[in-house]
C-alpha positions in Angstrom: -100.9 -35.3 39.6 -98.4 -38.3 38.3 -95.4 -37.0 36.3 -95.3 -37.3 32.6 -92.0 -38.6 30.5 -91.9 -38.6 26.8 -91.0 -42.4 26.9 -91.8 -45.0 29.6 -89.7 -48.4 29.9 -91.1 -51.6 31.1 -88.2 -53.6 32.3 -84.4 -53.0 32.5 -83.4 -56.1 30.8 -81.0 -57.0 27.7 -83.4 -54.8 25.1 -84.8 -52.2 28.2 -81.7 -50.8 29.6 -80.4 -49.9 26.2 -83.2 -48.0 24.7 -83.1 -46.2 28.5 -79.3 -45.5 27.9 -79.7 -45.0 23.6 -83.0 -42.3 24.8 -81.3 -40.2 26.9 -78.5 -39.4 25.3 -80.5 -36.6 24.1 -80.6 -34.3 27.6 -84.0 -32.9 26.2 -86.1 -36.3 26.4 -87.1 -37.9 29.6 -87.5 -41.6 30.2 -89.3 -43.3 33.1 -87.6 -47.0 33.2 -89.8 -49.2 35.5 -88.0 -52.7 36.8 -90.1 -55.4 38.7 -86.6 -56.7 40.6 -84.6 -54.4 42.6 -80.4 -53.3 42.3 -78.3 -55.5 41.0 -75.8 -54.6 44.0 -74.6 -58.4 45.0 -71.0 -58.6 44.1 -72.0 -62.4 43.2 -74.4 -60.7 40.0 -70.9 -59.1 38.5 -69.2 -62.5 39.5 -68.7 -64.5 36.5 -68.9 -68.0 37.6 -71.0 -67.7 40.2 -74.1 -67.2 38.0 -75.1 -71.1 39.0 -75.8 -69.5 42.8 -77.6 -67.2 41.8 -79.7 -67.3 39.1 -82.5 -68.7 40.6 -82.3 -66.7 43.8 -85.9 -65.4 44.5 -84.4 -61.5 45.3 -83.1 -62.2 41.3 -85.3 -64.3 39.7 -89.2 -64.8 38.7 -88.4 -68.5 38.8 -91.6 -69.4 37.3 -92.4 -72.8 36.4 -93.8 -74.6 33.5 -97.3 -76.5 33.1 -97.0 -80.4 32.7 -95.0 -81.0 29.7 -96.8 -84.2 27.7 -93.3 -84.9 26.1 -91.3 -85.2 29.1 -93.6 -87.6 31.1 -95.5 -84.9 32.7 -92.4 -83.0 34.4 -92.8 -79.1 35.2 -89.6 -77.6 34.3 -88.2 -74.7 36.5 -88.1 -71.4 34.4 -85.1 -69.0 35.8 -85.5 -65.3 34.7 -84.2 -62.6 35.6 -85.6 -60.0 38.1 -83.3 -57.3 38.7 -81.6 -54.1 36.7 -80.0 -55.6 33.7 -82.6 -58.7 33.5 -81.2 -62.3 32.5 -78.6 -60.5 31.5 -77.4 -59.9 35.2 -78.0 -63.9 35.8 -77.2 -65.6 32.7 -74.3 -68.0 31.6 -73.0 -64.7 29.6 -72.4 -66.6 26.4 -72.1 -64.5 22.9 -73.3 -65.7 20.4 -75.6 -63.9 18.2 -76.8 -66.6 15.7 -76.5 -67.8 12.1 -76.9 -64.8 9.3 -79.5 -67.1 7.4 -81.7 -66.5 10.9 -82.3 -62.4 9.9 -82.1 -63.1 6.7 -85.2 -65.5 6.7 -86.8 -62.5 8.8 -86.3 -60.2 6.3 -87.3 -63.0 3.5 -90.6 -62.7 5.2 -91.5 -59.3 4.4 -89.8 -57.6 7.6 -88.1 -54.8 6.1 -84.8 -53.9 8.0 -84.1 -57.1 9.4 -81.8 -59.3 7.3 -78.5 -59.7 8.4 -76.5 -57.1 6.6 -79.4 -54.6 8.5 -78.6 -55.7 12.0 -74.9 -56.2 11.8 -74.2 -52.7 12.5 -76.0 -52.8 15.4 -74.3 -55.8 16.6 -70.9 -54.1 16.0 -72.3 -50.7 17.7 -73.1 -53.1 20.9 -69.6 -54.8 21.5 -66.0 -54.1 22.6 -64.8 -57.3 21.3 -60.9 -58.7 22.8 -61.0 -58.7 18.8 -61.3 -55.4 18.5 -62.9 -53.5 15.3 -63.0 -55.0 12.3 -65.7 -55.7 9.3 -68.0 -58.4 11.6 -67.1 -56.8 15.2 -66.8 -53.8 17.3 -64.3 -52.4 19.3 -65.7 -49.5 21.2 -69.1 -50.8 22.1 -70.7 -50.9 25.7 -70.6 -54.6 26.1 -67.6 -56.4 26.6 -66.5 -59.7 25.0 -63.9 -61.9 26.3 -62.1 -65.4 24.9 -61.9 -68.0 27.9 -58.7 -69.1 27.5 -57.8 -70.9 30.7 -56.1 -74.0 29.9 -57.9 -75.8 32.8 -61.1 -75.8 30.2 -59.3 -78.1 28.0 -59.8 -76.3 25.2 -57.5 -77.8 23.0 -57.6 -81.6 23.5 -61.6 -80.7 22.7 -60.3 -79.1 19.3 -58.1 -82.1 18.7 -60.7 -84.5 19.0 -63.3 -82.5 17.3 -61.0 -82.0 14.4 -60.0 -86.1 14.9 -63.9 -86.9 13.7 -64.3 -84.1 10.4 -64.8 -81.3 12.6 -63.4 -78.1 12.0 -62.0 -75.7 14.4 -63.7 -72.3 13.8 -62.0 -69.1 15.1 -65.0 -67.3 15.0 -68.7 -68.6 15.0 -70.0 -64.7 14.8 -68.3 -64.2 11.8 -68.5 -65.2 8.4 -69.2 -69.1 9.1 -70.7 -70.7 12.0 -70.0 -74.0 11.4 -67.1 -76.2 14.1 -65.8 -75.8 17.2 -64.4 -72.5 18.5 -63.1 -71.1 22.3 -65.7 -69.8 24.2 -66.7 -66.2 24.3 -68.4 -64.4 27.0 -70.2 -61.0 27.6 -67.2 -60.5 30.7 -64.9 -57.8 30.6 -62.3 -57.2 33.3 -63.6 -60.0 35.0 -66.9 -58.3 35.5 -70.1 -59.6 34.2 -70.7 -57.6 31.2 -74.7 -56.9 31.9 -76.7 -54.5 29.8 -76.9 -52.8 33.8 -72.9 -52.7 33.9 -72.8 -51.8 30.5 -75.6 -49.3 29.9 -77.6 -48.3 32.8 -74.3 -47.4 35.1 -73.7 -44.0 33.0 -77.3 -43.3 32.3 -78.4 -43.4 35.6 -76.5 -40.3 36.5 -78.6 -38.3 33.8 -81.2 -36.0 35.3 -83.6 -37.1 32.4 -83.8 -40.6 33.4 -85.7 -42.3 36.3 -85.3 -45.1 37.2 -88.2 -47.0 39.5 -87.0 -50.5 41.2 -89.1 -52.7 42.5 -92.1 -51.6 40.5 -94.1 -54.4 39.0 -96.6 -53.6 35.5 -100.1 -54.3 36.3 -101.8 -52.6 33.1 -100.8 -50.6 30.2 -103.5 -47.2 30.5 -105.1 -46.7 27.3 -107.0 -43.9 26.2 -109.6 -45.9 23.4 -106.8 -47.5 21.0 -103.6 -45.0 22.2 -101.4 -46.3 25.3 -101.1 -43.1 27.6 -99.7 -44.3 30.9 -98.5 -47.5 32.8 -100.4 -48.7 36.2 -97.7 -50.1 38.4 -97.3 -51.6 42.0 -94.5 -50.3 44.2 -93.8 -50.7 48.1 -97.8 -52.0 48.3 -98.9 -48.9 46.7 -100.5 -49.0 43.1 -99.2 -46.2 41.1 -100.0 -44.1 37.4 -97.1 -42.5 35.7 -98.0 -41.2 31.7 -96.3 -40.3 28.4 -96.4 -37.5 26.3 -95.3 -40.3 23.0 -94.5 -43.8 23.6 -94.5 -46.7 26.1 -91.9 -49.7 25.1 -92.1 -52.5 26.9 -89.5 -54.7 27.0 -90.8 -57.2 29.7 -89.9 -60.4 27.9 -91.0 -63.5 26.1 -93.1 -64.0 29.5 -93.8 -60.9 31.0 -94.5 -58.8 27.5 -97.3 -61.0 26.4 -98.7 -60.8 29.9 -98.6 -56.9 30.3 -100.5 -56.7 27.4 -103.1 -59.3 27.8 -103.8 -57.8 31.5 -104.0 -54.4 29.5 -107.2 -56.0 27.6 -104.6 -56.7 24.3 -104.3 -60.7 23.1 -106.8 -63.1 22.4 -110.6 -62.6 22.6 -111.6 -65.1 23.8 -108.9 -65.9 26.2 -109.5 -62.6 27.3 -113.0 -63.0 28.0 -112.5 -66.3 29.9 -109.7 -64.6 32.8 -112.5 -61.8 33.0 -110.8 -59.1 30.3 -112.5 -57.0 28.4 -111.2 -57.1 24.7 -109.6 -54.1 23.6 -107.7 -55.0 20.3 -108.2 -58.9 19.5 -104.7 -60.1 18.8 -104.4 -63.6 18.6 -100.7 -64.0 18.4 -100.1 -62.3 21.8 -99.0 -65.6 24.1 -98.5 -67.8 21.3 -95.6 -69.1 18.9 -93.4 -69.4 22.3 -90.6 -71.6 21.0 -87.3 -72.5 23.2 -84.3 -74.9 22.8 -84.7 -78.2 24.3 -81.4 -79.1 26.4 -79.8 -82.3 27.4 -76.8 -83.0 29.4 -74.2 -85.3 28.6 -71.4 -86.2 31.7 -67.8 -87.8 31.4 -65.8 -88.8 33.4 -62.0 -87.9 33.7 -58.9 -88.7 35.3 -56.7 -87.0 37.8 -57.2 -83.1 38.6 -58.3 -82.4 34.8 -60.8 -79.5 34.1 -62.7 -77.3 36.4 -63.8 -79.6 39.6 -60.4 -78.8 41.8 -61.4 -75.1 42.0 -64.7 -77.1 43.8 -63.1 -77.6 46.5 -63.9 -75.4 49.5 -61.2 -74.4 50.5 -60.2 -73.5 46.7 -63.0 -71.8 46.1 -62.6 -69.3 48.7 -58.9 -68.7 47.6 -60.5 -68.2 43.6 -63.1 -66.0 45.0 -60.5 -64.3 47.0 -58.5 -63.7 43.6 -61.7 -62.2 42.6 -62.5 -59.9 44.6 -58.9 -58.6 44.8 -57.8 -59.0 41.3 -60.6 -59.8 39.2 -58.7 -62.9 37.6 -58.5 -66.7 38.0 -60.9 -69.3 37.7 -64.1 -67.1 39.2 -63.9 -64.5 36.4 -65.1 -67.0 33.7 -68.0 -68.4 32.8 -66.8 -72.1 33.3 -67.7 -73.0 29.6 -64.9 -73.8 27.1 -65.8 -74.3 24.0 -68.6 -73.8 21.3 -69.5 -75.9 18.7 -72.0 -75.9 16.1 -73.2 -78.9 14.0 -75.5 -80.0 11.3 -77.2 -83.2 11.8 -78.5 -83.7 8.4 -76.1 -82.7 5.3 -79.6 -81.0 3.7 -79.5 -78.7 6.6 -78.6 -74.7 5.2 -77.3 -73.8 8.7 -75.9 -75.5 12.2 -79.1 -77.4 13.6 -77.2 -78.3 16.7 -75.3 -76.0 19.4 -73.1 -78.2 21.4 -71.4 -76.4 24.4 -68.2 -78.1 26.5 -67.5 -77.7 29.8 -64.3 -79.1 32.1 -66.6 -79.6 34.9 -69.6 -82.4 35.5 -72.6 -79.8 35.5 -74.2 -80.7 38.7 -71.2 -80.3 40.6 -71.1 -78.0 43.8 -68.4 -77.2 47.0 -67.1 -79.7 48.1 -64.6 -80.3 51.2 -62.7 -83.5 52.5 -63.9 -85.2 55.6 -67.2 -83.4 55.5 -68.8 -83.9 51.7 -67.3 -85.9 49.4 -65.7 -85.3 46.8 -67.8 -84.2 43.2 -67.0 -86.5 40.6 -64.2 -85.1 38.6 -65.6 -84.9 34.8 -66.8 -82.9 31.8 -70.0 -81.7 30.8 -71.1 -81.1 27.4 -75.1 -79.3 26.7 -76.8 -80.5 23.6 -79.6 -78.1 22.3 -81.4 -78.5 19.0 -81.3 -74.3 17.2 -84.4 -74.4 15.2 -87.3 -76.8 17.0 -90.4 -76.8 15.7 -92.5 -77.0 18.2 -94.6 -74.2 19.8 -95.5 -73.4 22.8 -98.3 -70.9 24.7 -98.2 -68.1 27.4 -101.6 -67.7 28.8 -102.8 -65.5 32.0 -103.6 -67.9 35.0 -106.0 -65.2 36.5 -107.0 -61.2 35.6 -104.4 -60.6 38.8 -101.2 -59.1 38.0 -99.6 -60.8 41.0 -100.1 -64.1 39.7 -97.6 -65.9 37.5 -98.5 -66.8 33.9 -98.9 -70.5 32.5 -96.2 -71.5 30.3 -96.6 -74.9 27.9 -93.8 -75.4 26.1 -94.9 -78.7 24.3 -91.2 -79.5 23.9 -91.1 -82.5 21.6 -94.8 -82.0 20.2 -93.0 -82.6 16.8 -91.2 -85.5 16.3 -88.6 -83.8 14.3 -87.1 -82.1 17.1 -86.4 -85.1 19.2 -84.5 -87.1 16.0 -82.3 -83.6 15.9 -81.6 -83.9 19.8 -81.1 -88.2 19.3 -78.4 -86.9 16.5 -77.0 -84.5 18.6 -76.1 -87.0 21.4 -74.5 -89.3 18.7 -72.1 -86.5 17.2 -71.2 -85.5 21.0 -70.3 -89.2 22.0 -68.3 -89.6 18.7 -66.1 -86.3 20.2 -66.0 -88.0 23.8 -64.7 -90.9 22.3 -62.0 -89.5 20.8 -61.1 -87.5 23.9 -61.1 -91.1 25.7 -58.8 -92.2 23.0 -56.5 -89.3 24.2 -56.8 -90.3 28.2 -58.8 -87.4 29.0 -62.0 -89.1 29.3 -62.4 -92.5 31.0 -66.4 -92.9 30.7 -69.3 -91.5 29.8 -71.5 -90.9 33.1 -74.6 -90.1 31.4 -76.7 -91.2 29.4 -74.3 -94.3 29.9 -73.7 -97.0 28.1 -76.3 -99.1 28.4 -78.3 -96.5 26.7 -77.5 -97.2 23.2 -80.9 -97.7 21.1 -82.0 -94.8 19.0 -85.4 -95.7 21.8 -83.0 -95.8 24.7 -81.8 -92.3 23.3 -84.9 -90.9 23.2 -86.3 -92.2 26.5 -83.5 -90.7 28.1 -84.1 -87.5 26.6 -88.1 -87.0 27.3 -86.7 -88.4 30.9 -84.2 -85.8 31.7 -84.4 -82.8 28.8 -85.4 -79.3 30.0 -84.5 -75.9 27.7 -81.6 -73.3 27.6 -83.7 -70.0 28.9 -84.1 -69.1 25.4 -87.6 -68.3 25.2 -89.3 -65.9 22.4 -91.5 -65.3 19.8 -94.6 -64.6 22.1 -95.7 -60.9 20.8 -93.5 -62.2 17.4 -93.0 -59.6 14.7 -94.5 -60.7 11.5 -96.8 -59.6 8.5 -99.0 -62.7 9.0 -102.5 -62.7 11.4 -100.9 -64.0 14.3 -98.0 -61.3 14.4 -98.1 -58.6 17.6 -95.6 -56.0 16.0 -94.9 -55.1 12.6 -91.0 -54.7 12.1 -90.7 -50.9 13.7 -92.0 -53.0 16.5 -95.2 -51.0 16.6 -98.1 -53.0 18.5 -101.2 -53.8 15.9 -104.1 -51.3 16.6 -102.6 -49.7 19.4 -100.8 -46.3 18.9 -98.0 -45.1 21.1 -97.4 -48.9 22.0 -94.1 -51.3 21.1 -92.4 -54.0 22.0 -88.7 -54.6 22.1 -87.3 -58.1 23.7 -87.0 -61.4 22.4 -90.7 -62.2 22.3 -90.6 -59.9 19.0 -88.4 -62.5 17.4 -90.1 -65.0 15.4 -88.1 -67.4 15.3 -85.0 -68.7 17.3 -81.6 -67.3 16.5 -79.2 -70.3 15.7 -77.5 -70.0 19.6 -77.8 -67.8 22.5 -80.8 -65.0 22.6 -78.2 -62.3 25.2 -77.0 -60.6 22.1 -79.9 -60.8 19.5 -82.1 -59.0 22.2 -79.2 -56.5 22.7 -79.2 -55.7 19.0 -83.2 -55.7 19.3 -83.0 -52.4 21.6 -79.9 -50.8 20.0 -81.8 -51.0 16.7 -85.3 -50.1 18.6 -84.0 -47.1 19.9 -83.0 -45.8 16.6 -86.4 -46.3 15.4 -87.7 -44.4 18.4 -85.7 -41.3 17.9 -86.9 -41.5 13.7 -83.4 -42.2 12.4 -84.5 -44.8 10.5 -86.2 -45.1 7.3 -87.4 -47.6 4.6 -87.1 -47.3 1.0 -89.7 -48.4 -1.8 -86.9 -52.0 -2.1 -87.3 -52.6 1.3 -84.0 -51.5 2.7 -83.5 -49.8 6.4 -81.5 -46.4 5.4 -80.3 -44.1 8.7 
């Protein structure tokens, strides 16, 4: 007979791991965690800066792709995510940035009790161990670590200089009280490890008798017993499996993989349902839909000399900085190769940053290099523009009733016009900083878009010719109180019992920056709800 757990786990990722950990702290209560990927074991996955070489490594990553995008020309845009313990979180550019306190705020504005910001900042602090240690807005004992990059080979402070040079102000902390400027780059890295919610969580909890954790095990179906979840179906080594639960089933698949698990399971849209061959359990339209991501764009300069990052290219170099790495845990390999943050708004009516701008000291396509055999990279800077609050929506829908196959993605990126006039400001405000860093001699030119490209309609062209988006995908089982809501905000699926979700797909709408940490929160605040120590009162307010 298949084993029973009082809690079963789909997916090991930034929200996963932690209610895994958070669950069994209580040596009574067995969890079953269930990842698609296998071990993160590859010394590159705890290597800081050598995410680029591997987060789109098949062993590591579902590397889906996107349908046809209409507003970039028809391109399919490569979709990296990650497929191993710890998630994305084991392949992402480990940047921390939780997002603008107006963002929960407006979720709790909109009837989702427990979510503004003053009800998630504790979670937040409970997550980190910040190089800032504890204070009112931060944590100094959590599980993930947070560290400053403070090399001076990123360039930190000619890029303050000139940001300040143009009415921009420097900003020691962007998670704090103010978001607004430029501030040093901070990274979920600690020791010059990759701080992954693997590392950080699942390392300990793994030696607990009452968790077990199943890698390589791939969701096919949620088991339902009429309208109450009982079990997961799963696929592992070629066999299908059952495993069941005595109370719950979270899954915490992602913005993808969530909304597919459940439409497989006969959860999601009727009709859509009906059309892949389904037959409708619980008609939820919102399951798929309301998938919204940041558009990116990549602006290059050029720069003189042996400035920034690009020397450490070299392959000779390289192998001495991965050297230091493996020995040490220092030098150029334990960052994350990003130096600064800054957040802008592009219209003065704006009530929070509509623009994340992030600096690096190396041109961004940039790989080993070694005289006499490849040339040299060109030696420059890199800065990522991404609009924080777009409003266009996009749509996960099954491809087939198969569980092997891979989901369709539309992002419509640039469906509303409003988000490319954002994006066309955003490239403005960056050239005006560039500028001033060529007025300093640290730039010489700017590589792309150019300068020929100089029309607000040469601007744009170049962004619906080259723009992809930042891996921040959610809102596709979004929490709400509205019809096309999945959960309601103790992240209970509508009209199934013993059913939530907890990843970024709950979110409904974008955080003002990265998704890492906000997803993070989402379990540590998930698994209170799980173990009841959460309550609301008649006014609205979360009380433990």
């Amino acid at each position: 007979m298949p084993e029973k757990y009082d809690y079963i786990i789909v997916g090991s990722g930034s929200a996963g791991a932690v209610i895994a950990n958070r669950l069994t702290e209580t040596s009574r209560t067995r969890v079953l965690l269930l990842e698609a990927g296998g071990p993160d074991n590859n010394p590159l996955l705890s290597m800081p800066l050598a995410f680029r070489t591997v987060f789109s490594r098949p062993a590591y990553s579902w590397n889906y792709m996107s349908e046809p995008e209409p507003g970039l020309g028809g391109r399919r845009l490569p979709i990296p995510r990650g497929r191993t313990l710890g998630g994305t979180s084991s392949i992402n550019a480990m940047i921390a940035i939780r997002g603008n306190s107006r963002d929960f705020d407006q979720w709790a504005d909109s009837g989702l009790q427990g979510w503004g910001y003053q009800d998630v900042l504790p979670y937040f602090r409970r997550l980190e161990r910040s190089w800032r240690g504890d204070n009112v807005y931060h944590g100094g004992s959590g599980r993930v670590e947070i560290t400053q990059m403070t090399s001076p080979d990123m360039l930190y402070e000619p890029l303050r200089k000139a940001a300040e040079s143009i009415g921009i102000r420097s900003n020691d902390d962007p998670n704090g009280q103010s978001q607004d400027g430029i501030s040093r780059m901070e990274a979920t890295i600690g020791g010059g490890y990759r701080s992954s919610t693997s590392r950080a969580y699942l390392k300990d909890a793994r030696k607990r008798s009452n968790l077990t954790v199943l890698t390589k095990a791939v969701a096919s179906k949620i088991i339902l017993e009429g309208v109450r979840a009982i079990g997961i179906e799963y696929v592992r080594n070629g066999l299908r499996e059952s495993s069941f639960v005595g109370k719950e089933i979270i899954v915490s698949a992602g913005s993808y993989n969530s909304p597919q698990l459940l439409m497989l399971s006969g959860i999601g849209p009727a009709e859509h349902l009906r059309e892949k061959g389904i037959v409708p359990v619980v008609d939820l339209p919102g399951v798929g839909r309301n998938l919204s991501e940041h558009p990116n764009i990549i602006m290059a300069f050029g720069t003189p000399g042996k400035l920034g990052y690009t020397k450490f290219l070299r392959f000779d170099r390289a192998a001495m900085a991965v050297a230091q790495w493996f020995l040490w845990h220092s030098g150029p390999f334990a960052t994350n190769g990003a130096a600064a943050n800054i957040f802008l708004r592009t219209r003065p009516e704006c009530d929070r940053p509509d623009m994340q701008i992030i600096c690096m000291p190396v041109n961004n396509t940039a790989t080993l290099w070694f005289p006499g055999v490849r040339p040299q990279e060109i030696v420059g800077l890199s800065a990522r523009l991404g609009a924080l609050h777009p409003k266009s929506r996009g749509a996960v829908e099954l491809r087939s009733s198969d569980p092997a196959e891979s989901p369709r993605i539309s992002f419509n990126m640039f469906s509303e016009r409003d988000d490319l006039a954002t994006m066309v400001a955003g490239v403005k405000l960056c050239r005006e900083i560039y500028k001033a860093l060529h007025r300093d001699g640290i730039v010489t030119e700017e590589i792309l878009p150019g300068s020929q490209v100089q029309t607000d309609q040469d601007i744009e062209e170049f962004i619906r010719e080259n723009a992809g988006h930042r891996s921040h995908p959610v809102g596709t089982c979004k929490m709400g109180t509205d019809r096309m809501s999945v959960v309601d905000e103790q992240l209970r699926v509508k009209g199934i019992a013993g059913l939530r979700i907890a990843d970024a797909s709950i979110m409904p709408e974008l955080p003002s920056g990265n998704t890492n940490l906000p997803s993070i929160m989402i379990g540590e605040k998930a698994s209170d709800l799980l173990k009841g120590k959460l309550r609301y009162d008649s006014e609205g307010a979360g009380r433990a």
